[in-house]
N, C-alpha and C positions, 0 to 999 in steps of 0.2 A: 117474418116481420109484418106487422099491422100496418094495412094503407088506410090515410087519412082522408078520406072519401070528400068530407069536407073542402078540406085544404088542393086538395086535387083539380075540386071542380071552380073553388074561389078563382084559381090561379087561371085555368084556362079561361073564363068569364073575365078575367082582368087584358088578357093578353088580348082577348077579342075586343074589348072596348075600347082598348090603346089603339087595336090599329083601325077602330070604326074612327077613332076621335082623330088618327092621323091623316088618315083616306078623307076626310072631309076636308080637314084644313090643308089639304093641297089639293084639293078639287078649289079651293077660294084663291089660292095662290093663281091659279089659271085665270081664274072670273077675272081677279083684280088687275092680270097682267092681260085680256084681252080686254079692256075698258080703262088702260094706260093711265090704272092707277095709280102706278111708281113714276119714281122722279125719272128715272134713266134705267137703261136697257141694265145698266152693272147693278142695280137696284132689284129689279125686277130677277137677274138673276142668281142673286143672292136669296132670294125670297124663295126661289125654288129649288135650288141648291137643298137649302135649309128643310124645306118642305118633304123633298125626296128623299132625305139623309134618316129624317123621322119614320118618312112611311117605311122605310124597308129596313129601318131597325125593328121596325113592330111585325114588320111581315116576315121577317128573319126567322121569328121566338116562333111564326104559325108552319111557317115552311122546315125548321129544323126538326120540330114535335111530329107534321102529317099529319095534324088533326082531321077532326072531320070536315074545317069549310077550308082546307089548303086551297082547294082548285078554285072556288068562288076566290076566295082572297086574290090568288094570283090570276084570275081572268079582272079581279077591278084596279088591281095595281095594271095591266097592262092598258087598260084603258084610261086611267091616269096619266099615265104615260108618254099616251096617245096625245093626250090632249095640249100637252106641252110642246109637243112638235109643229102643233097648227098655230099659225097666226093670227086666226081671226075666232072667233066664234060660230061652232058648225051650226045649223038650226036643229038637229037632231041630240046634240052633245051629252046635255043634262039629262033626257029621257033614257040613252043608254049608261049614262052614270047611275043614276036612279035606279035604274032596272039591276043590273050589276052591283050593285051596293044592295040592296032588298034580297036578290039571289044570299048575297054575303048574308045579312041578318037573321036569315031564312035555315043556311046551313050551320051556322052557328049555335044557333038554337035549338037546331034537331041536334047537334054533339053534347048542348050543354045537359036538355035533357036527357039522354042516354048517361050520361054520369051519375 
């Protein structure tokens, strides 16, 4: 049977950008919940609820496959993570977001060209 090399590499480049574009919007769920930008704490927790439920349906598709950036993916989801556990805003927070998220783009991209 012929592989659609194509279709192979669309899909895994979709899956990564799903959970680039989830992993951000719940890194903002955090911002917004440590600058008590929600009305109330059941607000605020429904934001990350909501938030969490996304990233790790995108992170599911990366972890069931063992692509090539699994372990970037799941060392920034654990730092996500992280973040929702703290109350306040670390001074360091966003630097190792960033850094972690870059890793993430970084491996990604070396899988996508190898396809």
């Amino acid at each position: 049977m012929a592989q659609d090399w194509a279709a192979v590499y669309l899909a895994h480049r979709e899956m990564y950008a799903a959970f680039l574009t989830a992993t951000d919007a719940e890194a903002r769920v955090a911002w917004r919940r440590w600058r008590d930008e929600y009305e109330d704490k059941r607000e605020a927790l429904a934001a990350v609820d909501a938030a969490f439920t996304a990233t790790q349906a995108s992170f599911n598709m990366i972890d069931l496959e063992d692509v090539g950036a699994a372990l970037e993916a799941s060392a920034l989801v654990e730092w996500i993570r992280a973040m929702h556990e703290a109350d306040a805003e670390a001074a360091d927070v966003w630097e190792e977001f960033m850094r972690r998220r870059r890793a993430f783009v970084e491996a990604a991209r070396k899988d996508l060209r190898a396809r």
